[in-house]
VEXPAZA-873129 format. One line per 4 residues: number of its first residue (from 1); for each residue x, y, z of N, C-alpha, C, O. Coordinates in steps of 0.001 Angstrom, whole numbers, plus 500000, padded with zeros to 6 digits. Example, Ala and Ser with C-alpha at 12.3 -4.5 7.8 and 13.67 -1.06 7.14 Angstrom:
BEGIN
1> 513190/494310/507800/512300/495500/507800/513200/496700/507800/514236/496681/508465 ~ 512850/497750/507080/513670/498940/507140/512900/500030/507870/513409/501138/508039
***
This chain:
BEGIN
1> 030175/460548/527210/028936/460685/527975/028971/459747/529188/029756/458803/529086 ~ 028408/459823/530081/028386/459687/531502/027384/457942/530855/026592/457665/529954 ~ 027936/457357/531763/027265/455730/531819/027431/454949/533013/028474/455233/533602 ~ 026595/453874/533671/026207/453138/534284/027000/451608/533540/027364/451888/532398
5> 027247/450515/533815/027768/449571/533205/026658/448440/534278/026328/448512/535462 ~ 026384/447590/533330/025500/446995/533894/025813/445288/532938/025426/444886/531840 ~ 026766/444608/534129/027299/443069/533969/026090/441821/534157/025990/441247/535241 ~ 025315/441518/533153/024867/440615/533356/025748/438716/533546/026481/438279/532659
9> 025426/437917/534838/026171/436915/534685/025113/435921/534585/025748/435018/534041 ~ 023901/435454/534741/022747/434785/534960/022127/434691/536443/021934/435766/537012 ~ 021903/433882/536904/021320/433481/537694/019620/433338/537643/018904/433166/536656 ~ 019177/433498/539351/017436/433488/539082/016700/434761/538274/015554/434747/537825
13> 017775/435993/538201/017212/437234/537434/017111/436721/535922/016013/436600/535380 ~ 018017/436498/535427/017835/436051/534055/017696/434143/533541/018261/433307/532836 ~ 016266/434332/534701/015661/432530/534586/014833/432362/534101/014486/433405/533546 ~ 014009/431384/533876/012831/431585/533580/012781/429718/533935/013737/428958/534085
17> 011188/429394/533989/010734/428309/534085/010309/427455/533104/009387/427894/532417 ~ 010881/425910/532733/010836/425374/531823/009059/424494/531761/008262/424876/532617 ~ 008633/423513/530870/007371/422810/531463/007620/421832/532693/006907/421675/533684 ~ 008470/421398/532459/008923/421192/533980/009083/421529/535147/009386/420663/535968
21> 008915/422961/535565/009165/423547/536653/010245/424071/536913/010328/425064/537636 ~ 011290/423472/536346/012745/423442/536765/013327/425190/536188/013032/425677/535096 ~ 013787/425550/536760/014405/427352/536534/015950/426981/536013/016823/426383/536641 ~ 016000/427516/534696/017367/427539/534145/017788/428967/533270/017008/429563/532527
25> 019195/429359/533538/019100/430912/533377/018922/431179/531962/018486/430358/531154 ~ 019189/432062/531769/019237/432776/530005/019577/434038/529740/020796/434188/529647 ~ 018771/435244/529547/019582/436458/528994/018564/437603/530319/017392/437564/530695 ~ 019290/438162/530539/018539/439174/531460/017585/440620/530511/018208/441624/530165
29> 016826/440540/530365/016139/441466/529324/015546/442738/530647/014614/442240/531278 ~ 015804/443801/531008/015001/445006/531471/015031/446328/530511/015965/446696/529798 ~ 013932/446854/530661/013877/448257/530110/015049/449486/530966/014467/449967/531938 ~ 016085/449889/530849/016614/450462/531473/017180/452022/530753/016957/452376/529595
33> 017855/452695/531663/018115/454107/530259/018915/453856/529747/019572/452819/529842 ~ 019119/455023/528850/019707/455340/527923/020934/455102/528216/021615/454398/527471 ~ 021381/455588/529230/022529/456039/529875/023386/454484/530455/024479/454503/531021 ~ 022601/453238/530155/023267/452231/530480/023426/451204/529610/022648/450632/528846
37> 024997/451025/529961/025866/450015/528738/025670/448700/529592/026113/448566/530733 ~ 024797/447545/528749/024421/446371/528783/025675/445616/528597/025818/445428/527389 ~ 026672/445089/529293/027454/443391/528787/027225/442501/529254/027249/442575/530482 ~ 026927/441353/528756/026774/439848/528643/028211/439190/529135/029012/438785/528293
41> 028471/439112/530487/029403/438255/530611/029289/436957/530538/029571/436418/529468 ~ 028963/436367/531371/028343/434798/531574/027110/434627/531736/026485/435671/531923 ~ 026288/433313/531732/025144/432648/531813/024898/431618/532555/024514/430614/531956 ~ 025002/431564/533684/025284/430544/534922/024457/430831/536023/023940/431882/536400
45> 024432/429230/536633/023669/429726/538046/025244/430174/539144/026440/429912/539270 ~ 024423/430787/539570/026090/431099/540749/026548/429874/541566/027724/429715/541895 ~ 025717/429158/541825/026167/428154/542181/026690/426751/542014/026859/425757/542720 ~ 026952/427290/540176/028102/426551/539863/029550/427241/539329/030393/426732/538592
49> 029544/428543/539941/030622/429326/539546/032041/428808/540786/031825/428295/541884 ~ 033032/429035/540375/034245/428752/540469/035306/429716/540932/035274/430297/539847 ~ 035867/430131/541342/037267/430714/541612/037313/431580/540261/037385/432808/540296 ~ 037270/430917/539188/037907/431508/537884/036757/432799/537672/036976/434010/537674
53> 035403/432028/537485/034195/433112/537062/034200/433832/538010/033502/434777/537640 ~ 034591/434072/539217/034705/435386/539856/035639/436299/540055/035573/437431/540534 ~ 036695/435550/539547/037634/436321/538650/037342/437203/537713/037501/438423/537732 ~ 036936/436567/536948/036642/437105/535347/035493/438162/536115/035612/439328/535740
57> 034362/437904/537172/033759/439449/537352/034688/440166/537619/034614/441192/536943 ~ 035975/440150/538599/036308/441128/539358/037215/441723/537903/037159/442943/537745 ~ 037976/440968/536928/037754/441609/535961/037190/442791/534986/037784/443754/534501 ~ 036010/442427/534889/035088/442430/534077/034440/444118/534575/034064/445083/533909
61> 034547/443861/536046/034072/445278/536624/035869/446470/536567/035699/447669/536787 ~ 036530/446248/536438/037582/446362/536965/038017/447544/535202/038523/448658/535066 ~ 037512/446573/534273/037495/447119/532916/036745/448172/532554/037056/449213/531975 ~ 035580/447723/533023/034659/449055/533114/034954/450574/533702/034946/451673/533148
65> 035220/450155/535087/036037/451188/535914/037370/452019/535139/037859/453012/535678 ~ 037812/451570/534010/039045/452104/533385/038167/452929/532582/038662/454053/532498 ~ 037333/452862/532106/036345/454174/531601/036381/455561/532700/035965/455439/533852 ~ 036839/456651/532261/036244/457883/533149/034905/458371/532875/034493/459401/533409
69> 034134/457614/531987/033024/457969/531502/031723/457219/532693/030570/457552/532967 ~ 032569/456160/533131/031904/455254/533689/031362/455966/534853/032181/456519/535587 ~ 030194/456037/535122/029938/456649/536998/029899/455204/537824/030150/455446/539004 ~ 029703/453993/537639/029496/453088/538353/028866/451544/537924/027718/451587/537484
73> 029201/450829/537967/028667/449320/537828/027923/448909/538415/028085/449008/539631 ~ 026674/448208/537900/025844/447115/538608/025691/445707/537820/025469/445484/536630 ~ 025970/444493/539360/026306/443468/538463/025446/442468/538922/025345/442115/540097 ~ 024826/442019/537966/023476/440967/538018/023801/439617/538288/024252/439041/537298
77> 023701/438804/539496/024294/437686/540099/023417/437016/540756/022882/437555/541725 ~ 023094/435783/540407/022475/434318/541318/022939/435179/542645/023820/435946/543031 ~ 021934/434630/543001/021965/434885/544688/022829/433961/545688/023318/434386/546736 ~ 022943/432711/545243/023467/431960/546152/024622/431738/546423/024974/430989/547334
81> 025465/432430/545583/027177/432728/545313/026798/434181/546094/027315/434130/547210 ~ 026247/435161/545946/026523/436575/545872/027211/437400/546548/027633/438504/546204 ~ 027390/436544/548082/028265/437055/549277/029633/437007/548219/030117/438034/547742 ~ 030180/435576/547934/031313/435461/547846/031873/436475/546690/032827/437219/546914
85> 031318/436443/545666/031805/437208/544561/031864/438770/544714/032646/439537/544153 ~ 030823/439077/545632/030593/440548/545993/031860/441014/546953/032504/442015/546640 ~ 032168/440303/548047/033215/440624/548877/034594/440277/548055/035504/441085/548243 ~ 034934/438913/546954/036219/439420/546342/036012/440277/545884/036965/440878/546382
89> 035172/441602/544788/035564/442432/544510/035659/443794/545215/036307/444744/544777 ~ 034900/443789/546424/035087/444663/547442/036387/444814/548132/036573/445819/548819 ~ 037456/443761/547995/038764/443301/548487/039335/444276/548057/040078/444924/548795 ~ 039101/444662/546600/040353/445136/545911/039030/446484/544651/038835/446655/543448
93> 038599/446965/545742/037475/447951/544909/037683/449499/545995/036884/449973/546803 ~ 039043/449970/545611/039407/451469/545886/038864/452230/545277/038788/453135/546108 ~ 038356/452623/544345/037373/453407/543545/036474/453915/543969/035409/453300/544019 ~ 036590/455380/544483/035201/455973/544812/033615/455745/544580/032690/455792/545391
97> 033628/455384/542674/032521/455200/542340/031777/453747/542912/032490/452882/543423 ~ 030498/453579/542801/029804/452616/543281/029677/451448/542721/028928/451444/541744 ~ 030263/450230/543075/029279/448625/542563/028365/447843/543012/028094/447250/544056 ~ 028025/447958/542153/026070/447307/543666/026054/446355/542723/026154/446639/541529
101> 025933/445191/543142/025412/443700/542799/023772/443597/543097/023277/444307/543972 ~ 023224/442971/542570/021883/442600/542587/021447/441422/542007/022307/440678/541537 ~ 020115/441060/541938/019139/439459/541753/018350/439489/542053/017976/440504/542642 ~ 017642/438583/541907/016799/438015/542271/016384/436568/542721/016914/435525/542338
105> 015028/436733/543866/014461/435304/544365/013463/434843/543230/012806/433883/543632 ~ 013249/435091/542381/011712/435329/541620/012791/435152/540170/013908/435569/539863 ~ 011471/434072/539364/012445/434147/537912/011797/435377/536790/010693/435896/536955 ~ 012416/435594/536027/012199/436496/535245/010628/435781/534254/010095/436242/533245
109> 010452/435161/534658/008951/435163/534131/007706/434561/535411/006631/433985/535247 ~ 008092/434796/536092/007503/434665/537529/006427/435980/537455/006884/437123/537434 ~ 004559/435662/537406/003835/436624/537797/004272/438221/538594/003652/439235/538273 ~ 005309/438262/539562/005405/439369/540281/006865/438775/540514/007217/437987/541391
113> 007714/439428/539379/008947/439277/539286/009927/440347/540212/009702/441554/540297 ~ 010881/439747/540778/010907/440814/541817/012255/441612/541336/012679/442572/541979 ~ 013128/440947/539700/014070/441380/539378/014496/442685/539369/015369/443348/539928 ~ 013296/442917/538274/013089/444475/537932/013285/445674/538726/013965/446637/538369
117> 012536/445546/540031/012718/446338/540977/013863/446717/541915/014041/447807/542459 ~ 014747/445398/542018/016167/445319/542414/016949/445887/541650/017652/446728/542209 ~ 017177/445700/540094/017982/446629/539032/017720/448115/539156/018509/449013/539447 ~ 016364/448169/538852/016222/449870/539636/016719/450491/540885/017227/451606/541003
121> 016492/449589/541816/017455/450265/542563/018686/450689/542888/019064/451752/543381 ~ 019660/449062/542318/020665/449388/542389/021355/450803/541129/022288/451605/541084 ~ 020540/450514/540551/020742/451595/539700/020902/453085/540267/021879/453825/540154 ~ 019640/453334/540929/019544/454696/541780/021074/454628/542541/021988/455452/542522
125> 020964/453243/543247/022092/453303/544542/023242/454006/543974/023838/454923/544539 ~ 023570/453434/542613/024761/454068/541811/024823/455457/541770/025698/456067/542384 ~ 023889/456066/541035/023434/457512/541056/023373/458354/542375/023307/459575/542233 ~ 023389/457787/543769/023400/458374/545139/024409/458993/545317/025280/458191/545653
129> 025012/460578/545256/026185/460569/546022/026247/459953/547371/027365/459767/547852 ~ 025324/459655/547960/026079/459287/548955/026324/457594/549029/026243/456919/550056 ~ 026504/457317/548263/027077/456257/548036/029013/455862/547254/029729/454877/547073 ~ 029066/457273/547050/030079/457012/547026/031538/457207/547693/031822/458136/548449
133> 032640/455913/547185/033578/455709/548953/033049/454395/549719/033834/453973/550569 ~ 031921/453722/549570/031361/452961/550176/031851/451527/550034/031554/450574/550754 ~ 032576/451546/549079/032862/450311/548288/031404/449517/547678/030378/450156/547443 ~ 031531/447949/547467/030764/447051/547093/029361/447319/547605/029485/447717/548763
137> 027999/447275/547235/027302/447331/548051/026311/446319/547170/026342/446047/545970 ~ 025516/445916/548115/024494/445012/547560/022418/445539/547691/021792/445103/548657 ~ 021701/446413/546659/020469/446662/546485/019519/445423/546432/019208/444803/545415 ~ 019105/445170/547745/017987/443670/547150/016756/443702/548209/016878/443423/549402
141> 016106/443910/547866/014633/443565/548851/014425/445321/549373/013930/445685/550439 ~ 014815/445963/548575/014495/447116/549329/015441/447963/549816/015275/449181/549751 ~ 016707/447326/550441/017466/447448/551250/018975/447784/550450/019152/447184/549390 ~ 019925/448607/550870/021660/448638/550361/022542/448173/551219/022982/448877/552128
145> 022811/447240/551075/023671/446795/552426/025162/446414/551668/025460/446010/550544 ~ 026244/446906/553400/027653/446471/552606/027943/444730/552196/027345/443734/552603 ~ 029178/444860/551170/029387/443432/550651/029993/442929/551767/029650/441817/552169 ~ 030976/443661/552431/031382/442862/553793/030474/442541/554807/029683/443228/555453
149> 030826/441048/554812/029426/440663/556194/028233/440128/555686/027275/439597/556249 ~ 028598/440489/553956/026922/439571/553488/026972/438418/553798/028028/437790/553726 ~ 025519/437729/554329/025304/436589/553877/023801/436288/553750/022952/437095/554129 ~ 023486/435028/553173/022067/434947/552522/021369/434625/553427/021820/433543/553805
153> 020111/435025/554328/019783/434111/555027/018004/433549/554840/017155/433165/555644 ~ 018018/433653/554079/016552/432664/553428/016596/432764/552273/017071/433702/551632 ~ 015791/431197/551631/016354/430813/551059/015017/431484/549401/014965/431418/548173 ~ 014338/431971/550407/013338/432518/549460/012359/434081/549544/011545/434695/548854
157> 012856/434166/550476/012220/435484/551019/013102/436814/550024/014239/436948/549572 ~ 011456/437859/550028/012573/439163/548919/013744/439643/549544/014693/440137/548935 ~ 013648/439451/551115/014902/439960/551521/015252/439635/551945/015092/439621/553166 ~ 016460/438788/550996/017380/437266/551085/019063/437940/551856/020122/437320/551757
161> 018945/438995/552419/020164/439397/552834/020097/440082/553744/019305/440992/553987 ~ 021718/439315/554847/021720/440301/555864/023594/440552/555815/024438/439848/555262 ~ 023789/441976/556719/025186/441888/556666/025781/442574/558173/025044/443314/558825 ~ 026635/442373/558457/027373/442623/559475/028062/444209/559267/028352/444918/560230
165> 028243/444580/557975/029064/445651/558077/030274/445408/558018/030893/446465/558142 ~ 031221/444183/557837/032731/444575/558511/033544/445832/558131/033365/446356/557031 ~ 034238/446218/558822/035144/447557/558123/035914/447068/556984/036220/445888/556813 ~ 036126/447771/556429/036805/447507/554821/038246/447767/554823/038506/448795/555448
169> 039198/447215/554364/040235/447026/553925/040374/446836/552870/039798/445843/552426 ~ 041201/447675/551923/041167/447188/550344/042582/446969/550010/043581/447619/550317 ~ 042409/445740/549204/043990/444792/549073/044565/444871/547808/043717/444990/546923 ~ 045922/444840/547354/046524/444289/546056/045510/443271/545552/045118/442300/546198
173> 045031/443696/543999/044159/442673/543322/045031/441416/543122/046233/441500/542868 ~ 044247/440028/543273/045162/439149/543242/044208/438219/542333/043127/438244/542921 ~ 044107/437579/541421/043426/436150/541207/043843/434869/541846/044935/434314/541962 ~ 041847/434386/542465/042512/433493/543247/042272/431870/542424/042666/430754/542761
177> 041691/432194/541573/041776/430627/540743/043039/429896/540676/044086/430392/540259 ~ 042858/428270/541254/043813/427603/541143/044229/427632/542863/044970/426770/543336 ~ 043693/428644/543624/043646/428397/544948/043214/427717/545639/042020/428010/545701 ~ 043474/426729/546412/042282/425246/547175/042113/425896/548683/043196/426113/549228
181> 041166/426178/549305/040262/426764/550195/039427/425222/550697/039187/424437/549779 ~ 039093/424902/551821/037789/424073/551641/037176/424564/553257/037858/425116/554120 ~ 035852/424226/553361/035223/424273/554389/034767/423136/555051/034062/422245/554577 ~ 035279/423241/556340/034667/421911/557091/033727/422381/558161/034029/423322/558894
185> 032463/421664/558271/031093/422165/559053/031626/421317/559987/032245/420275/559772 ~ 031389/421752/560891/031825/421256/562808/030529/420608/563204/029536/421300/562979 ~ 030313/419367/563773/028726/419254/564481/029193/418412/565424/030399/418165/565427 ~ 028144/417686/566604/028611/416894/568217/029546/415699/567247/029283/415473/566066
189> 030195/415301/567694/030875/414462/567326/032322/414189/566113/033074/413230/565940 ~ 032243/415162/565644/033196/415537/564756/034622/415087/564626/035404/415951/565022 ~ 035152/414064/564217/036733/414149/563757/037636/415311/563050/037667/416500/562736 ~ 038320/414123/563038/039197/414644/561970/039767/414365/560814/040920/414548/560421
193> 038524/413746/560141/038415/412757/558839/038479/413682/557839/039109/413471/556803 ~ 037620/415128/558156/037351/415846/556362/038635/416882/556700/039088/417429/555694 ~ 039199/417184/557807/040646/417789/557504/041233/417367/557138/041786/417972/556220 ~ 041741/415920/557442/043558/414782/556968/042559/415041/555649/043032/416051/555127
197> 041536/414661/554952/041082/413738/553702/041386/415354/552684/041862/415298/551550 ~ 040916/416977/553519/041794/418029/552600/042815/418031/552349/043263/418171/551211 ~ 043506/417859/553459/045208/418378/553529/045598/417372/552782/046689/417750/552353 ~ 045364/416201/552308/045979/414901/551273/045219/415342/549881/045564/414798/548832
201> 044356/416165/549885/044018/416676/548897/044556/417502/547860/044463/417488/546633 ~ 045324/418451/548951/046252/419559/548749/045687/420565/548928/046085/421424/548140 ~ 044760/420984/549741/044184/421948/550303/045289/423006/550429/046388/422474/550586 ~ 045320/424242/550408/046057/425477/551070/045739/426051/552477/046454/426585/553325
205> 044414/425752/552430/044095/426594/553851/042612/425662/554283/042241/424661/553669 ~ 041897/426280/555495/040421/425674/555401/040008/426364/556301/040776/426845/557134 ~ 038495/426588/556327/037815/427729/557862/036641/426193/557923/036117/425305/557251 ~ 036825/426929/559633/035863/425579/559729/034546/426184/560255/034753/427208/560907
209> 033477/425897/560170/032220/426374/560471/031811/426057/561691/030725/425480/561726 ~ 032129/426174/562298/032150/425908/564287/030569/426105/564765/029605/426541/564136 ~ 030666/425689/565912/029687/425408/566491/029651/426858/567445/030738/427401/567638 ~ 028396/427492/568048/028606/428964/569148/029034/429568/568061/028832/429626/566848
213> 029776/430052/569003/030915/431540/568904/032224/430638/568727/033310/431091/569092 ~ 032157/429811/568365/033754/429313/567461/034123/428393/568207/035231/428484/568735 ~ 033043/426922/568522/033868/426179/569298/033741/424772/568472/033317/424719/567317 ~ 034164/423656/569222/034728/422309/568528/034608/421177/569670/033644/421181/570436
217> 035774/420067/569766/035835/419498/570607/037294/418680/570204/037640/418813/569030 ~ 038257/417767/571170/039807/418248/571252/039702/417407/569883/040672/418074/569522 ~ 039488/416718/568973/039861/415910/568115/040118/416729/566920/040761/416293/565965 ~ 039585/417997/566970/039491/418707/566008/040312/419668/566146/040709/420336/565191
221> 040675/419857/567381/041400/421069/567563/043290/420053/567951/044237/420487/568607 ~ 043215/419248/567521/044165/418056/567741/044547/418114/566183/045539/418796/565929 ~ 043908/417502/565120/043737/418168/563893/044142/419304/563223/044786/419373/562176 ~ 043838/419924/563712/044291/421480/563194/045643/422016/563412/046307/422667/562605
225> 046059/421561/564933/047182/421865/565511/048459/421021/564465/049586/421516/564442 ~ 048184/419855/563712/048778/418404/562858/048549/419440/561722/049686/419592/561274 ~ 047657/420292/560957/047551/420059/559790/048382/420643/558775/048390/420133/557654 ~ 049100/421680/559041/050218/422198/558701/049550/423321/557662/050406/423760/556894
229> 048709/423680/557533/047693/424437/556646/047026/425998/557467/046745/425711/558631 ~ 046814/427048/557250/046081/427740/557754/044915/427400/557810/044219/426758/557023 ~ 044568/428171/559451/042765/427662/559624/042326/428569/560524/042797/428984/561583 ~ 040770/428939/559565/040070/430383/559774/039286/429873/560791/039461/428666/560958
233> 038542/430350/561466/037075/429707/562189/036239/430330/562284/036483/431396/562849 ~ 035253/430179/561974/033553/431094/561751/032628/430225/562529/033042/429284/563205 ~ 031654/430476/562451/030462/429827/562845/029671/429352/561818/029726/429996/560770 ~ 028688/428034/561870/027418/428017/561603/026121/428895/562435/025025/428337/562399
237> 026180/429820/562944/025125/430707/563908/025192/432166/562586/026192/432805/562260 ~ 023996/432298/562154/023901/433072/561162/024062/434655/561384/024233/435446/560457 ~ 023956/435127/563202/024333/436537/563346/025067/436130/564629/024880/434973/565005 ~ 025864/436904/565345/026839/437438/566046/028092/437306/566026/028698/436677/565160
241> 028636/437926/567044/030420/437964/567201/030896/436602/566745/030104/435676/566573 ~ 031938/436514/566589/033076/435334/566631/033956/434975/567297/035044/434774/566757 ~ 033816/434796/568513/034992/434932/569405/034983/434119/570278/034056/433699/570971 ~ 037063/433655/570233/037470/432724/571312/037341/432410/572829/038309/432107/573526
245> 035862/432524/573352/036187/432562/574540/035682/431301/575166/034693/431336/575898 ~ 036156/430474/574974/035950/428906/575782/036930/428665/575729/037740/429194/574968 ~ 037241/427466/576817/038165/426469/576700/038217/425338/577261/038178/424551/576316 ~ 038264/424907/577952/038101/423095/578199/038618/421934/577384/038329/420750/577557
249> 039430/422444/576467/039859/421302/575144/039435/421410/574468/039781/420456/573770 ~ 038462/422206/573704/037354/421976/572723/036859/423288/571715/036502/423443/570547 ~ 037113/424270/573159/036551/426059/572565/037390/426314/571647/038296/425773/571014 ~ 036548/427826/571791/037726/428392/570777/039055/429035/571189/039937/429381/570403
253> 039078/429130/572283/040621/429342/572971/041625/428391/572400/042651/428666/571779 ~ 041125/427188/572734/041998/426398/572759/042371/426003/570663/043504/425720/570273 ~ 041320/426084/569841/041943/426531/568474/042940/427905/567987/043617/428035/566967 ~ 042764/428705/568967/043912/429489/568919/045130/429396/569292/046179/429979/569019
257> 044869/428711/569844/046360/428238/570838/046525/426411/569980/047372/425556/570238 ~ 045671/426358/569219/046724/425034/567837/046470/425817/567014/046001/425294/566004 ~ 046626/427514/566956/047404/427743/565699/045859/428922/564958/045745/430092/564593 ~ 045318/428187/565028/043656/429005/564428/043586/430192/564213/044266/430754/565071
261> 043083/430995/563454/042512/432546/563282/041125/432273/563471/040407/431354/563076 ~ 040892/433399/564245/039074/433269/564070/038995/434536/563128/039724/435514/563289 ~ 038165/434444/562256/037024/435418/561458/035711/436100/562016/034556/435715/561835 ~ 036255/437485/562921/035454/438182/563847/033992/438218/563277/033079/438146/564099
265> 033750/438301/562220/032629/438165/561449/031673/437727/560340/030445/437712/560251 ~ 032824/437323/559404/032460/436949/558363/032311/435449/558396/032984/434690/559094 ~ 031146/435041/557380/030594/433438/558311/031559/432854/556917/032263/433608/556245 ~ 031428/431491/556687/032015/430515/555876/032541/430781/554710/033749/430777/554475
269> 031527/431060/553806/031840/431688/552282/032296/432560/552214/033149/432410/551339 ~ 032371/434278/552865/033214/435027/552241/034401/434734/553734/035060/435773/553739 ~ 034800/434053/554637/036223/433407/555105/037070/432946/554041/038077/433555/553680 ~ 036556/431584/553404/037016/431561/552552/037551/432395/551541/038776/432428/551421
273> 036919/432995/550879/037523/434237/550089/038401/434740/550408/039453/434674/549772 ~ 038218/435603/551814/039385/436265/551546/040554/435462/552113/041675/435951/551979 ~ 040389/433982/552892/042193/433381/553343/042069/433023/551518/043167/433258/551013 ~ 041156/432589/550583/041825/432429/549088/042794/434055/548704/043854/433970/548085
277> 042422/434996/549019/043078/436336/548670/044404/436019/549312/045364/435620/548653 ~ 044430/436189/550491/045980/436254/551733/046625/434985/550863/047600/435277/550169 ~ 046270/433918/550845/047472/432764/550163/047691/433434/549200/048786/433995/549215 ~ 046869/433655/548079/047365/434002/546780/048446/435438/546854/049212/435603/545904
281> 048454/436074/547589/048975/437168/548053/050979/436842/548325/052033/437444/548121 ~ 050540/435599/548854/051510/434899/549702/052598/434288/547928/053826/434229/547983 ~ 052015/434017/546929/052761/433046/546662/053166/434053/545036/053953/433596/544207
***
């Protein structure tokens, strides 16, 4: 019989509020059909998940998908990870059928819980032909938007997501646990203290969160050119292009020319991801 797979991992959907105030996750409980197979993967906020636990989703969905019974997955995720975990499995999600991730801002015992209504949808989203081919997609606030290009941009509002769209490419599945990635935020004055202090770390790679449209100043781009490591560059600017066009010592020209990739779109967290995919790819 035809089924829906529906991955609970925790987050604010399956939270609730202690006498304290404080929101800590637990079991995701909705009324849903017949037609959908409930698993309990993990119980975490996303934002203490790891390399490994998003593994184990891309897993986890990956198992499901070996069902022909299966029409599609929806996977219940903290919001504040959700870019990242959503775009690794969009990496390597050739499968016609649909995975829509969803959550919530609102805890599951919150007066006007906003969980419920997000699971329903993504649910429908699944059920859309025209959703399928689409890869990853994310149902939240109303809205289906692609996993490429997500990112969160408030920190409380129902509609905690925006996305760019990037075009999709789908890669050899790789696990990237055990991969070292780090991010360095760019601001006026900036060295080159939290690059040397990665690369002695044993960093593999790093994207740096730039200032504009991908710029710096020469100490950093002096840095980079020394660090012997790949290096992505995104922005801290929450919408537009990414692109090298300064120079004076500092732009982003001049990080291309010590070596740099810029990331036409994708901001910090899912950069990371996927240079964690390309190394792991690599080794």
């Amino acid at each position: 019989m035809s089924h829906i797979v529906l991955l609970t991992t925790g987050g604010t959907i399956a939270s609730s509020r202690g006498s304290d105030g404080i929101s800590r996750p637990g079991s995701a409980r909705f009324d849903i059909a017949d037609k959908v197979v409930t698993r309990e993967l993990m119980s975490k906020d996303s934002s203490s998940f790891d390399f490994a636990d998003m593994d184990a989703i891309v897993a986890a969905v990956f198992d499901a998908l070996a069902d022909p019974a299966c029409s599609g997955v929806v996977v219940l995720h903290g919001t504040d990870t959700m870019e990242e975990t959503a775009l690794l499995v969009d990496l390597f999600h050739g499968d016609p059928r649909p995975v829509v991730f969803t959550g919530a801002q609102r805890t599951a015992d919150h007066d006007a819980p906003d969980g419920p209504s997000n699971v329903a949808a993504s649910l429908a989203a699944v059920s859309d032909p025209v959703n399928a081919g689409r890869g990853v997609l994310v149902a939240f606030g109303g809205k289906v938007l692609p996993a490429r290009g997500l990112t969160k941009w408030h920190t409380s509002d129902l509609n905690a997501f925006l996305s760019s769209g990037e075009p999709r490419v789908v890669l050899p599945r790789k696990n990237i646990a055990g991969v070292r990635v780090d991010i360095v935020a760019l601001y006026p004055g900036a060295d080159a203290v939290a690059i040397d202090a990665y690369v002695a770390a044993g960093t593999q790679g790093i994207v740096l969160e730039a200032t504009g449209s991908g710029n710096t100043n020469q100490q950093i781009v002096a840095a980079v050119k020394s660090c012997g490591v790949p290096v992505v560059v995104t922005t801290r600017v929450p919408v537009g292009a990414i692109e090298p066009t300064y120079g004076g010592g500092g732009g982003g020209a001049d990080l291309v020319d010590a070596g740099a990739v810029f990331s036409p779109l994708l901001r910090a967290g899912q950069a990371r991801v996927l240079l964690a995919v390309q190394i792991a790819s690599r080794e």
